[in-house]
C-alpha positions as CSV (number, residue, x, y, z in Angstrom):
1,X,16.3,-20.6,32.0
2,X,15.7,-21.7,28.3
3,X,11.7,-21.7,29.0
4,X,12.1,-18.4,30.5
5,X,13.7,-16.5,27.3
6,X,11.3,-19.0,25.4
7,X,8.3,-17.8,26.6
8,X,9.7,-14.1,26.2
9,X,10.7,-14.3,22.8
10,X,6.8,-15.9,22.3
11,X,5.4,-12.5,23.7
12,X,7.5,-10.1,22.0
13,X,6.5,-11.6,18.5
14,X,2.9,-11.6,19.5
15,X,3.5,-8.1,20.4
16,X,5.3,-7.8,17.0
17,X,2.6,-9.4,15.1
18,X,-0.1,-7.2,16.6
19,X,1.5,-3.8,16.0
20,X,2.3,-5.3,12.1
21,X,-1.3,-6.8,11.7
22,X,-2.0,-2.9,13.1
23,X,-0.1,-1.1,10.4
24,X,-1.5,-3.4,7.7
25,X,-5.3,-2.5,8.3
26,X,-3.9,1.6,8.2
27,X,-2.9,0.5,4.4
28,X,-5.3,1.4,1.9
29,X,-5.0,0.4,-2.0
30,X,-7.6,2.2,-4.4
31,X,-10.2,4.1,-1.9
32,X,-9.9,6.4,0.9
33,X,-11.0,4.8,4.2
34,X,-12.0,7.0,7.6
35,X,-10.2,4.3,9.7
36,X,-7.0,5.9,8.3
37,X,-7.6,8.9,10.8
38,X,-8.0,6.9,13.6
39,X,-4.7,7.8,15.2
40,X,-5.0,11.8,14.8
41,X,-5.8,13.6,17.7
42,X,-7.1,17.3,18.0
43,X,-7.3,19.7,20.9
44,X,-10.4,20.2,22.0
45,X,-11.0,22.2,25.3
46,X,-7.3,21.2,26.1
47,X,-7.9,18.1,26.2
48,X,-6.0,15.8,23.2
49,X,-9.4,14.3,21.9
50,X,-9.4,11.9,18.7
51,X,-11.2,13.3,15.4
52,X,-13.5,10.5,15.1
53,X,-15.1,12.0,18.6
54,X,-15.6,15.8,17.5
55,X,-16.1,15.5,14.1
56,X,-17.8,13.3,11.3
57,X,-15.4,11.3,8.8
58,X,-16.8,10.8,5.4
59,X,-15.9,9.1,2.4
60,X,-16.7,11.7,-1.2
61,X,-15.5,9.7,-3.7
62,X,-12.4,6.9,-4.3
63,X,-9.7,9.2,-2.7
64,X,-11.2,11.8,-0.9
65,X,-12.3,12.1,3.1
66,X,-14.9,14.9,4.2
67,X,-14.0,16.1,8.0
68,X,-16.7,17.9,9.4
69,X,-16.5,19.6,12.9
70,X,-19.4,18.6,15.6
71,X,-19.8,22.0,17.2
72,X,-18.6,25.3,15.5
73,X,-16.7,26.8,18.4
74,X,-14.1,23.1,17.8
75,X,-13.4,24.2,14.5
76,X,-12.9,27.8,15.0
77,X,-10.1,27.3,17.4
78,X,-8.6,24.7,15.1
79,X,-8.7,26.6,11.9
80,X,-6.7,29.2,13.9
81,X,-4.1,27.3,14.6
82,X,-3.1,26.3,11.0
C-alpha cells in the first residue's frame, strides 16, 4: 500500500518537474527566441497546424521576431481573420 502511493507520488513529481523544466525553457531574459512560438497553432486548410510548419521564425534584433508565411494563399486567409 505504502509502495503503491510511493511510487505514485514519484511519477506525478516527474510529471511536475517536466512540465516546470518545460515552462522554464519558454522564459526568455534579454533577447527574443523563436522557440517562444512553439506552442501557437494556426489554421491551415482546417487543419490546427503549428507556425513553425507554415511559416519561417526569425530573430531581427534583441526583442523582435520576423513571422513569415510559407505560401501566400496561408497568410491571406489568416490576415482575414484578425
Amino acid at each position: 500500500m505504502i509502495d503503491d502511493i510511493k511510487a505514485d507520488a514519484e511519477k506525478k513529481m516527474k510529471k511536475s518537474l517536466e512540465s516546470l523544466s518545460w515552462a522554464f525553457n519558454k522564459i526568455r531574459t534579454g533577447r527574443a527566441h523563436p522557440s517562444i512560438l512553439d506552442s501557437v497553432t494556426v489554421d491551415y486548410y482546417g487543419q490546427e497546424t503549428p507556425l513553425k510548419q507554415v511559416a519561417s521564425v526569425n530573430v531581427e534584433d534583441n526583442r523582435t521576431l520576423a513571422v513569415s508565411p510559407g505560401r501566400s494563399r496561408c497568410y491571406r486567409r489568416s490576415k482575414k481573420r484578425s
